[in-house]
C-alpha positions in Angstrom: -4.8 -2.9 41.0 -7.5 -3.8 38.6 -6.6 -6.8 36.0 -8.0 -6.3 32.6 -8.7 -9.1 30.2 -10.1 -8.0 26.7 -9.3 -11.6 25.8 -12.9 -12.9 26.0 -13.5 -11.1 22.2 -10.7 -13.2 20.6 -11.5 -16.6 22.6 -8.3 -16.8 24.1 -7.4 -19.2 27.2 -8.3 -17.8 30.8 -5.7 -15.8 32.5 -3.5 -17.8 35.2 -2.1 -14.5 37.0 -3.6 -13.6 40.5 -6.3 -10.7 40.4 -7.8 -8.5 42.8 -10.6 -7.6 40.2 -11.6 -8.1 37.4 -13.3 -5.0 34.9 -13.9 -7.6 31.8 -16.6 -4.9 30.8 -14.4 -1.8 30.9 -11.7 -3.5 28.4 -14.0 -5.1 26.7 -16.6 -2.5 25.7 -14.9 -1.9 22.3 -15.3 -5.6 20.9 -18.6 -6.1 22.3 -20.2 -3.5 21.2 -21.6 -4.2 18.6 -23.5 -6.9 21.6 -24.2 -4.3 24.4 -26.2 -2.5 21.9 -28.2 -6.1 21.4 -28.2 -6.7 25.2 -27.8 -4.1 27.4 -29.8 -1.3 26.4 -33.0 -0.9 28.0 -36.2 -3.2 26.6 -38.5 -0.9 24.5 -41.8 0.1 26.2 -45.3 -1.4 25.2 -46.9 1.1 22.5 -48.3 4.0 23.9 -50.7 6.9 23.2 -48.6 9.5 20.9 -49.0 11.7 24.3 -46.8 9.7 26.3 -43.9 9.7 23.6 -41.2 12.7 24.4 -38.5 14.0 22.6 -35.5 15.2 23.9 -31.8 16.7 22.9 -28.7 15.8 24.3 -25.1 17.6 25.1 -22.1 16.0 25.8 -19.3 17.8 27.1 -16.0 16.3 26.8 -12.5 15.8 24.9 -13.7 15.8 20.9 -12.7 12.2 20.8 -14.7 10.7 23.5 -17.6 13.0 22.6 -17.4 11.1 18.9 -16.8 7.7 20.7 -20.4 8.5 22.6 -22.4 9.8 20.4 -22.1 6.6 18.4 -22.7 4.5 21.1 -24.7 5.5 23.8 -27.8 4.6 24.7 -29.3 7.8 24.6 -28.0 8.8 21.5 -29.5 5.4 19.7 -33.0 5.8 21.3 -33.3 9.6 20.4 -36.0 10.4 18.6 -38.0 6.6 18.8 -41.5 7.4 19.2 -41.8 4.5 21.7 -39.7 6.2 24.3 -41.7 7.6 27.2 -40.3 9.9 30.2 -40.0 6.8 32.3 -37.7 5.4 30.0 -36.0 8.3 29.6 -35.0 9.0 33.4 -33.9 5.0 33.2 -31.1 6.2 30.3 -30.2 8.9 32.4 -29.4 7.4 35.6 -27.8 4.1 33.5 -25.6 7.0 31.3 -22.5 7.6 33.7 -21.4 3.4 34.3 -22.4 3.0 30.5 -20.1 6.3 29.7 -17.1 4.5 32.2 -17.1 1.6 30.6 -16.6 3.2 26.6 -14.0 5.3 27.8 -12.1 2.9 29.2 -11.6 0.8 26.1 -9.6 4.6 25.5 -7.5 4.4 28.4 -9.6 6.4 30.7 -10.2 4.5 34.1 -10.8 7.6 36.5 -13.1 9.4 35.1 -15.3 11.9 36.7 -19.2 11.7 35.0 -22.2 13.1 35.3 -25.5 13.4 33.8 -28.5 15.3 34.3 -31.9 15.8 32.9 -32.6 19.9 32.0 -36.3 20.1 31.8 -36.6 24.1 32.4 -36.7 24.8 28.4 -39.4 23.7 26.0 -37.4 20.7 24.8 -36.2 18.5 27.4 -32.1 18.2 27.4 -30.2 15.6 28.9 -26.1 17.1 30.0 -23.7 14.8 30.2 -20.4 16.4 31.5 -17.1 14.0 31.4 -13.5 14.7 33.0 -11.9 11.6 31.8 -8.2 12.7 34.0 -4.9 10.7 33.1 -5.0 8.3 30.7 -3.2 5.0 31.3 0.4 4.5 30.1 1.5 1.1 29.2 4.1 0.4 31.8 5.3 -2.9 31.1 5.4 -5.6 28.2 6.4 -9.2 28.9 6.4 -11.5 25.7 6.8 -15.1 26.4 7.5 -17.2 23.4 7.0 -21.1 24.0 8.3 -24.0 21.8 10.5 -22.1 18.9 12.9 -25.0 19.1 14.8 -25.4 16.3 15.0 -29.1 15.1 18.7 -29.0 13.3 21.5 -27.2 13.8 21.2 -24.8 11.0 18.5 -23.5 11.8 18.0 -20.6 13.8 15.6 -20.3 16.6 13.4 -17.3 16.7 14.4 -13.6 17.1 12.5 -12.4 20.6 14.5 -8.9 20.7 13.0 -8.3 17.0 9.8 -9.3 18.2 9.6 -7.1 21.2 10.9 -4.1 18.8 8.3 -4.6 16.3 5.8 -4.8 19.1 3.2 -1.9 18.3 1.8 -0.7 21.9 5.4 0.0 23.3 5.5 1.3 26.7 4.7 4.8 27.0 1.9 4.2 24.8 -1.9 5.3 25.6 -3.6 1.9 26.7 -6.2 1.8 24.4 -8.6 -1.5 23.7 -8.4 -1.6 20.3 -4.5 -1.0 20.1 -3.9 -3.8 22.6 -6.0 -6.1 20.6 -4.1 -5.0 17.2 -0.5 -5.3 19.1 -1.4 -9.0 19.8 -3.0 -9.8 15.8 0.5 -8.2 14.9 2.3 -9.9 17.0 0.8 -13.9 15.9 0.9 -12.3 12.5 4.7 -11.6 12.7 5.6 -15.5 13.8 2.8 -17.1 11.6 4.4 -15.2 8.8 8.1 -17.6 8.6 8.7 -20.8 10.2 5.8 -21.3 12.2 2.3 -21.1 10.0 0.8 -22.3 13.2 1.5 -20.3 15.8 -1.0 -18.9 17.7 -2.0 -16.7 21.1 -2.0 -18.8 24.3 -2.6 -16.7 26.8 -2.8 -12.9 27.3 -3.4 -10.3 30.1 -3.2 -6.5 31.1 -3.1 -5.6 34.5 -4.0 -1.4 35.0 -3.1 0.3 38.5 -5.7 3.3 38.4 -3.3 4.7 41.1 -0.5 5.4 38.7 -2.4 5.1 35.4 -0.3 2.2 34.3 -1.1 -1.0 32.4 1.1 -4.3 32.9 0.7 -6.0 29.8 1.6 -9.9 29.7 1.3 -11.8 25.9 2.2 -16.3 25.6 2.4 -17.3 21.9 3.2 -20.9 21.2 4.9 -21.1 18.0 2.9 -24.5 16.7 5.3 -26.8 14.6 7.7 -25.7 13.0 7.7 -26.3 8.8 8.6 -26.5 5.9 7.4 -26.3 2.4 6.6 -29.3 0.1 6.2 -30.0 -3.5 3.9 -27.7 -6.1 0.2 -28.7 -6.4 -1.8 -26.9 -9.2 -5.4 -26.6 -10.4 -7.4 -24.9 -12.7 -4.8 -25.6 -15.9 -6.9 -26.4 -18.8 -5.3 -24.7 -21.9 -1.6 -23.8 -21.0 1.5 -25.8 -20.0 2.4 -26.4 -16.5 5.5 -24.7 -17.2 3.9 -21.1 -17.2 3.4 -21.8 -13.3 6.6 -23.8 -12.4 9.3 -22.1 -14.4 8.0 -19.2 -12.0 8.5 -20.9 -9.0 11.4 -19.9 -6.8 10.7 -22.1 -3.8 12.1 -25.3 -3.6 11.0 -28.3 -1.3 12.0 -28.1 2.0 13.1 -24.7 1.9 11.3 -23.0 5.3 7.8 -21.9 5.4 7.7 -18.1 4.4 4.4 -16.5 3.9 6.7 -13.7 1.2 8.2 -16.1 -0.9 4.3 -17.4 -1.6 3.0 -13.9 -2.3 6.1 -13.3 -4.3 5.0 -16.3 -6.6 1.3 -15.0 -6.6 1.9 -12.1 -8.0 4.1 -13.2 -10.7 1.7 -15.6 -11.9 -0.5 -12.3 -11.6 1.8 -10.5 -14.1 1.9 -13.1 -16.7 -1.8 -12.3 -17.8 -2.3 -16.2 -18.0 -4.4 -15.9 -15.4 -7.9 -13.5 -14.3 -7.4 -15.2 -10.8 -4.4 -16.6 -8.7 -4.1 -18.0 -5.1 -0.9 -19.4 -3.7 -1.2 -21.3 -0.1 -0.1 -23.7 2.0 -1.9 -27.0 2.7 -1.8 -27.0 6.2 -4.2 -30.4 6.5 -1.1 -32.1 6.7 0.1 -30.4 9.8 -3.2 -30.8 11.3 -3.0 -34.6 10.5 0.2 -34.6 11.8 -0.7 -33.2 14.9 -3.5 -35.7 15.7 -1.2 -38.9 14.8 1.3 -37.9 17.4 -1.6 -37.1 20.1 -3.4 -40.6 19.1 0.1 -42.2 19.4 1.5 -40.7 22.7 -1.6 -41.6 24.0 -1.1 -42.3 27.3 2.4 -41.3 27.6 5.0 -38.4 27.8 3.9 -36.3 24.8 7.5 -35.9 22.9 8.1 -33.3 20.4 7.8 -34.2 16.6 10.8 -35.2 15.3 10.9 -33.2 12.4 9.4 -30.1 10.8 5.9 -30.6 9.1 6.0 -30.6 5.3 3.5 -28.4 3.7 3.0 -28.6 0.1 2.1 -25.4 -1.9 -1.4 -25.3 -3.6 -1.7 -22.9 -6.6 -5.3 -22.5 -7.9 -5.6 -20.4 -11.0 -8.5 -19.4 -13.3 -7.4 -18.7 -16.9 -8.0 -15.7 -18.5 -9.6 -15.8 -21.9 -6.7 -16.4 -25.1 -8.0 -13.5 -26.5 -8.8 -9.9 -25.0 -9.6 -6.6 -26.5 -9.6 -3.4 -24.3 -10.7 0.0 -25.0 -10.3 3.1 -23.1 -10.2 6.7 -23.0 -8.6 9.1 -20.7 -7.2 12.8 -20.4 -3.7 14.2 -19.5 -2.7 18.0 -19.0 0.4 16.9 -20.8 -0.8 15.5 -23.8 -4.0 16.1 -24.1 -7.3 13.3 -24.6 -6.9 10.2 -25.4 -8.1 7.2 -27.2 -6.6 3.7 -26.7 -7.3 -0.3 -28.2 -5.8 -3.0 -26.6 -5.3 -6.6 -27.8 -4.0 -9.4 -26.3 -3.8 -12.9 -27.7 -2.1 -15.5 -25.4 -1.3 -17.7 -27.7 0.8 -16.9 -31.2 2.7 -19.6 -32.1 3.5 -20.5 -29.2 4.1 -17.0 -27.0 2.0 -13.9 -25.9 1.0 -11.2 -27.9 0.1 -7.6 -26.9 -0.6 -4.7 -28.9 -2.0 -1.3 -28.7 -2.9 1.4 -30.8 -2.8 5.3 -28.7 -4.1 8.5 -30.1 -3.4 11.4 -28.3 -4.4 15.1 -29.4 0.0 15.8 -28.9 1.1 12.4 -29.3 0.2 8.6 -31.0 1.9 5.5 -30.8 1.6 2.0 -32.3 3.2 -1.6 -30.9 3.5 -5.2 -30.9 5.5 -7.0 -28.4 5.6 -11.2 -28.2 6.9 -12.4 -25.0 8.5 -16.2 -24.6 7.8 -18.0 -21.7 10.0 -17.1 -18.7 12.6 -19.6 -18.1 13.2 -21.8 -15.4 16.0 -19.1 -14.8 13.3 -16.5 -14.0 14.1 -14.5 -17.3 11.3 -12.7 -19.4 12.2 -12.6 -23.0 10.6 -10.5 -25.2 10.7 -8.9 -28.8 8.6 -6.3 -31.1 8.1 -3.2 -32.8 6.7 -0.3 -32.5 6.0 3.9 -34.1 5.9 6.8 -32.4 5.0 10.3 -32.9 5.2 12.9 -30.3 4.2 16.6 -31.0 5.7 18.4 -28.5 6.9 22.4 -28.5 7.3 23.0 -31.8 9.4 19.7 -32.3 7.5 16.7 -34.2 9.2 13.5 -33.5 8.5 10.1 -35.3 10.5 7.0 -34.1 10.2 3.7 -35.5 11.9 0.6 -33.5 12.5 -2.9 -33.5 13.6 -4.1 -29.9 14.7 -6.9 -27.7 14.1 -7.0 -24.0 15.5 -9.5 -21.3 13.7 -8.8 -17.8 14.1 -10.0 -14.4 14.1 -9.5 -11.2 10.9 -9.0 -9.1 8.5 -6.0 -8.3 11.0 -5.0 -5.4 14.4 -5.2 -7.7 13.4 -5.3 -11.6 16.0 -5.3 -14.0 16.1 -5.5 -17.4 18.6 -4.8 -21.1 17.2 -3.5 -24.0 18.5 -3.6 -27.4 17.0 -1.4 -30.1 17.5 -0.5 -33.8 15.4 2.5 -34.4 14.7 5.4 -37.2 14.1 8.8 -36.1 12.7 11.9 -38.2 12.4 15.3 -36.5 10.7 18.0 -38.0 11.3 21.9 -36.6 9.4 24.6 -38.5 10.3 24.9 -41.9 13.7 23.8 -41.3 14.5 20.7 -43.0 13.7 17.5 -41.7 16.5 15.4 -39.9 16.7 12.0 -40.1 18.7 9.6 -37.3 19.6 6.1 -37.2 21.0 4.4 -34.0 21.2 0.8 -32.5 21.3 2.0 -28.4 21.9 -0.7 -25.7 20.3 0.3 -22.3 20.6 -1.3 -19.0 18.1 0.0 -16.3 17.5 -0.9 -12.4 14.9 -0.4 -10.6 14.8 -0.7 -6.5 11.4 -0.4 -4.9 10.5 -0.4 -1.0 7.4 1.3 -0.2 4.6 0.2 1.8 2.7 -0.4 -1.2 2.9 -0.2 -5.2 0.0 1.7 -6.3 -1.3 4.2 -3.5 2.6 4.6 -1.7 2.8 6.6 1.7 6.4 5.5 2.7 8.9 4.1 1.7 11.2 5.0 -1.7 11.9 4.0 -5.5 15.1 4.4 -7.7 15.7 3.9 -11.4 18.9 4.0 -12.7 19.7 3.6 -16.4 23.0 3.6 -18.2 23.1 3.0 -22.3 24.1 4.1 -25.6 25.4 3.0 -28.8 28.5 2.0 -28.8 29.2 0.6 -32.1 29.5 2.2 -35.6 26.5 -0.3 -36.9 23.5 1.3 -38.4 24.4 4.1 -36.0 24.7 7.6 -37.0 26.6 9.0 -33.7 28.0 7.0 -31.1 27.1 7.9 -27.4 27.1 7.1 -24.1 23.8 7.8 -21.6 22.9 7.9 -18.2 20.2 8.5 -16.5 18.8 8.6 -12.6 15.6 9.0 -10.7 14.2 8.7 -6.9 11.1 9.6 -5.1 10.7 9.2 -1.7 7.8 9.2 1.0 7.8 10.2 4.4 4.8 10.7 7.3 4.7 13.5 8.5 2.4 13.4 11.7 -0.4 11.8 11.9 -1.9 13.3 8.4 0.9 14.5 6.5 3.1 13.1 3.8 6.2 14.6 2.7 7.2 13.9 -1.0 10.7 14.5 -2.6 11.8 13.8 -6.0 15.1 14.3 -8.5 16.2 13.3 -11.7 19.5 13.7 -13.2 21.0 12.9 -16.9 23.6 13.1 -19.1 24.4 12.2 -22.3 28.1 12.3 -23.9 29.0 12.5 -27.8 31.1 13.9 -30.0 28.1 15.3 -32.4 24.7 15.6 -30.5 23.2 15.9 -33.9 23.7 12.2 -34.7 22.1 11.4 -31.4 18.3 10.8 -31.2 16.2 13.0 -29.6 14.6 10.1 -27.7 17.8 9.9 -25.5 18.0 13.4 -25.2 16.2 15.4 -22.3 13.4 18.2 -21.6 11.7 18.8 -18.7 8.6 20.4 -17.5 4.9 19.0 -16.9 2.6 16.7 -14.6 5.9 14.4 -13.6 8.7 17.0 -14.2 8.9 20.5 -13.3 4.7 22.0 -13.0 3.8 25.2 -14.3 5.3 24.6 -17.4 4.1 22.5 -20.4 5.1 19.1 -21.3 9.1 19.4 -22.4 8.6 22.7 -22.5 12.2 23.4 -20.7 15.0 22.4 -23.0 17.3 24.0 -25.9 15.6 26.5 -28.0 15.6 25.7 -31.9 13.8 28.2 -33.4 10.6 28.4 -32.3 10.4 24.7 -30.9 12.1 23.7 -27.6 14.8 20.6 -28.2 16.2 17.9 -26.4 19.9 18.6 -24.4 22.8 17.0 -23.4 21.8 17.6 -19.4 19.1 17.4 -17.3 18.8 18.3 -13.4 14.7 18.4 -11.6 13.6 18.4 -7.9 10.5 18.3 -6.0 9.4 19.0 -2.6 6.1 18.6 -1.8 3.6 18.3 1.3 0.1 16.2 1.2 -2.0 16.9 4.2 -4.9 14.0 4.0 -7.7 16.7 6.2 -10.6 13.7 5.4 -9.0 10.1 4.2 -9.3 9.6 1.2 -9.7 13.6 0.4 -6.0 15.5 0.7 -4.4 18.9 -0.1 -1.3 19.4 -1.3 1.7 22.4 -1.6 4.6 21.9 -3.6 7.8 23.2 -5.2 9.5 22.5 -8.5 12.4 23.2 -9.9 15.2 22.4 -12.7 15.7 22.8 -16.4 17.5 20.8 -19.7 20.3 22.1 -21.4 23.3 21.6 -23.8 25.6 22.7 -21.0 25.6 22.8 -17.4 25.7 26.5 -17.1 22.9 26.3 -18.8 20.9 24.4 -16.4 19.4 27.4 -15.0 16.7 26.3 -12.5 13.2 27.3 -13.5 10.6 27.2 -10.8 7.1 26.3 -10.4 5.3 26.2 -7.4 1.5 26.0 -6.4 -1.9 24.5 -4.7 -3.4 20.6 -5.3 -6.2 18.7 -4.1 -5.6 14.5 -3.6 -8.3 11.7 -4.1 -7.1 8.3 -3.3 -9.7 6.3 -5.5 -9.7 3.0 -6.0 -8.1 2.8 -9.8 -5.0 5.2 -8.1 -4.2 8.5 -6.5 -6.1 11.1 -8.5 -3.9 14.9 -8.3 -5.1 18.0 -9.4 -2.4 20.8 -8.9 -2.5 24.6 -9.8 1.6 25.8 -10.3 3.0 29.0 -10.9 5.7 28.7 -13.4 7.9 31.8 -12.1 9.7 32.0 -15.5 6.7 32.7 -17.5 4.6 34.0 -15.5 1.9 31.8 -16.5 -0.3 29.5 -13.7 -1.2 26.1 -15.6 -3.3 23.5 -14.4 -2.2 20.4 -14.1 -4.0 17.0 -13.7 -2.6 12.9 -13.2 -4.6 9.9 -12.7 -2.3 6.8 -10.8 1.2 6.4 -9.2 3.9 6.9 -12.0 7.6 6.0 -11.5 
């Protein structure tokens, strides 16, 4: 029985369990690493005559894995090649090789391995062989978490969840005992507590016991949970040139409400979305738990040490760095859908009183114009806005030109957004030579949106959906009364270790008594980058002539398989289908399916797909910068 204690790289306490022996190295050699290499490998020689320096190869034989793990840290492979090195030295390396090779391996599980390592001298070009059966690895056998303090200090409040703890625990047993994993599973595991309740928690003691025998590891973790606390009032810095209300009639967290490390992120990345701000951070103070803790040990000095008698108060500290009250932004870009693009952005935070953003978009297929002024969010967590706005969209043979006024209530957060939207727009559509149609509505749309994904911009897991039900419903300024709905999901799931499978559908509908009245806006088309590939942008709808219309109907899905073969480079293989129509018989399924190559760059996921669309019989290239929902 061999106790291992990887502990010494994260300063933890000394182990109190019994041990026969004690391999420190062996678990260790991960962590310290980056020290062996400063300490342990051999002193370089004194200079000596070019003569004496040799130069030499070497071959490892073993799993690919290990082979990677020692080629990147093995003596021999680091002093290849040094001009210094003399055959002396060399033979040193060699016969130091197999405990050096035992002790990396280990930090992989491997305790019984079989190495050795010989020095081939019989070519022109000495070559050193290292040959390396690493047998079983070792299985974690058992996990014992042992939680102290967690006492709750009323009533109502619940002490902590140990069966969530242990489920969420990430080296399970089963599991390869691996250094690195062991050491993640207990950052996790502090992480978890520290993260509500207990900001203080921390790792007391920690220990894994491996049986080379039977190639198991007993694995023992103590976390004290700290004291327990709660948060305080709202501190802020950095204000200089806009109310205090910008910050606080964001704030969700009352005092004494429990310490949760979400509800502060939450609040960060509101403030984040305002645009006030070029730089937020949201904390806790935890000096006064600190101070807290030395009054009680300077006054039970002496005496029975008695638990606090409340929870600590931490108050919240918001620092922010104000943008600039006026921003312009240019920018160009490139879609397969609608071609290159040119794009001015302004921003003026202050306009009488509210925010102001604008932008002006020209597109080859489609240009836009709009103002929006947004009122402070209330205290209620509501986000008022108003504007206007033109649109023209070139699309099939169909020239659209929209011109709105709008009001917008949002709310909600990233996770759950919400908002109502209530328009009163003019709509022009020009098809061939046909005469042009004009359309007047006032529409009233309510639209959800549910996100859980393991993150907003480069998602891997997790899903999104976006429901949306509207229409006019009043004969004021409206042409055609109509009722609209509208639905879309996209989910993620790994697949293996590389693999990601993506699926996505879209449905809608829209009910009337006369589509004509109804404006094409709120009508539906599919095809393109988001919709059905290897077809153009709205290029699957309701034939008028020669230009391709909106319909009453619309049904897509997407299945589709990303294989990341080098992180952040990825393939991809998907399969589209569905179609727009007046009718559902109509909605016959159109299908495109092809090739793709994935880039996760920092601005977003970068896809370039190649799709068959089997209907025409045409492949069409298709290209997206950034995560689009």
């Amino acid at each position: 029985m061999i106790s291992a204690r990887p502990d010494p790289c994260t300063a933890m306490a000394p182990a109190r369990s019994r041990i026969l022996a004690q391999i420190v190295l062996a678990v260790n050699a991960l962590c310290l690493a980056p020290v062996a290499a400063a300490q342990d490998q051999p002193v370089p020689p004194a200079p000596e005559a070019p003569s004496r320096a040799i130069d030499y190869d070497v071959r490892i034989d073993a799993p690919r894995q290990l082979r990677e793990l020692l080629e990147k840290n093995l003596d021999l492979m680091r002093w290849r090649g040094n001009p210094r090195l003399d055959r002396e030295q060399l033979l040193r390396l060699v016969r130091a090789a197999p405990e050096q090779i035992k002790t990396l391996i280990a930090t992989e599980g491997y305790y019984s391995p079989k190495v050795s390592a010989d020095l081939d001298t019989s070519g022109s070009k000495p070559v050193v062989l290292i040959d390396v059966a690493p047998g079983d690895p070792v299985v974690v056998g058992d996990v014992d978490i042992e939680l102290r303090g967690f006492v709750p200090f009323d009533k109502g409040s619940a002490p902590i969840d140990a069966a969530a703890l242990r489920n969420r625990w990430t080296l399970p047993v089963g599991a390869r005992f691996r250094t690195a994993d062991w050491e993640a599973a207990k950052r996790g595991l502090v992480r978890q507590v520290a993260q509500t309740r207990f900001p203080r928690a921390q790792l007391l003691d920690s220990s894994a016991t491996v049986d080379p025998d039977t190639h198991r590891a007993l694995l023992k973790v103590v976390i004290d949970s700290g004291p327990d606390a709660h948060f305080g009032g709202l501190e802020i810095e950095g204000l200089k040139r806009y109310p205090a209300s910008v910050i606080t009639n964001l704030n969700t967290i009352r005092p004494g409400d429990e310490y949760n490390e979400a509800a502060m992120q939450a609040l960060q990345g509101r403030l984040q979305d305002t645009g006030y701000f070029s730089g937020v951070e949201v904390s806790a103070d935890m000096s006064s738990v600190i101070a807290s803790q030395v009054r009680d040990l300077k006054e039970n000095e002496g005496a029975t040490q008695q638990p606090p008698s409340g929870p600590a108060v931490l108050p919240i500290l918001v620092r922010v760095t104000e943008n600039k009250r006026k921003n312009v932004a240019l920018g160009v870009g490139f879609s397969t859908n609608t071609g290159a693009r040119t794009q001015a952005e302004y921003d003026d935070l202050n306009v009488f009183g509210k925010r102001m953003k604008s932008n002006v978009l020209y597109e080859q297929k489609h240009q836009a114009a709009k103002a929006e002024f947004y009122l402070p969010t209330t205290t209620g967590g509501y986000n008022n806005s108003f504007g206007t706005g033109y649109d023209r969209l070139d699309a099939n043979g169909q020239i659209t030109r929209t011109t709105s006024v709008h009001a917008k209530r949002a709310w909600g957060s990233p996770l759950l957004e919400k908002t109502l939207t209530l328009e009163a727009l003019t709509e022009q559509v020009t098809i061939d030579d046909l005469p042009t149609t004009r359309v007047k509505s006032v529409p009233l749309t309510f639209s959800i949106t549910k996100r859980h994904l393991d993150s907003l911009v480069q998602p891997s897991r997790g899903y999104i959906v976006n429901a949306q039900i509207g229409g006019a419903f009043l004969p004021v300024l409206t042409d055609e009364k109509f009722v609209r709905l509208y639905t879309r999901a996209l989910g993620y799931k790994p697949v293996g270790d590389a693999g990601t499978l993506i699926v996505r559908g879209e449905f809608g509908a829209v009910g009337s008594k006369d589509k004509n009245g109804v404006p094409s806006t709120f009508l539906f088309r599919a095809g393109g980058d988001q919709s059905v590939r290897g077809y153009g942008y709205q290029q699957l709808g309701v034939p008028v002539g020669s230009a391709i219309t909106g319909g009453r109907y619309l049904l897509t899905g997407s299945a589709e398989y990303d294989y990341w073969f080098k992180p952040p480079w990825g393939a991809a293989v998907f399969y589209d289908v569905g179609n727009a129509g007046d009718n559902f018989h109509d909605l016959k399924p159109k299908v495109g399916y092809g090739v793709g190559a994935r880039w996760r760059s920092p601005v977003g996921p970068i896809n370039v797909d190649v799709a068959y669309g089997k209907a025409v019989h045409k492949v069409r290239l298709h290209f997206s910068l950034g995560f689009t929902f």
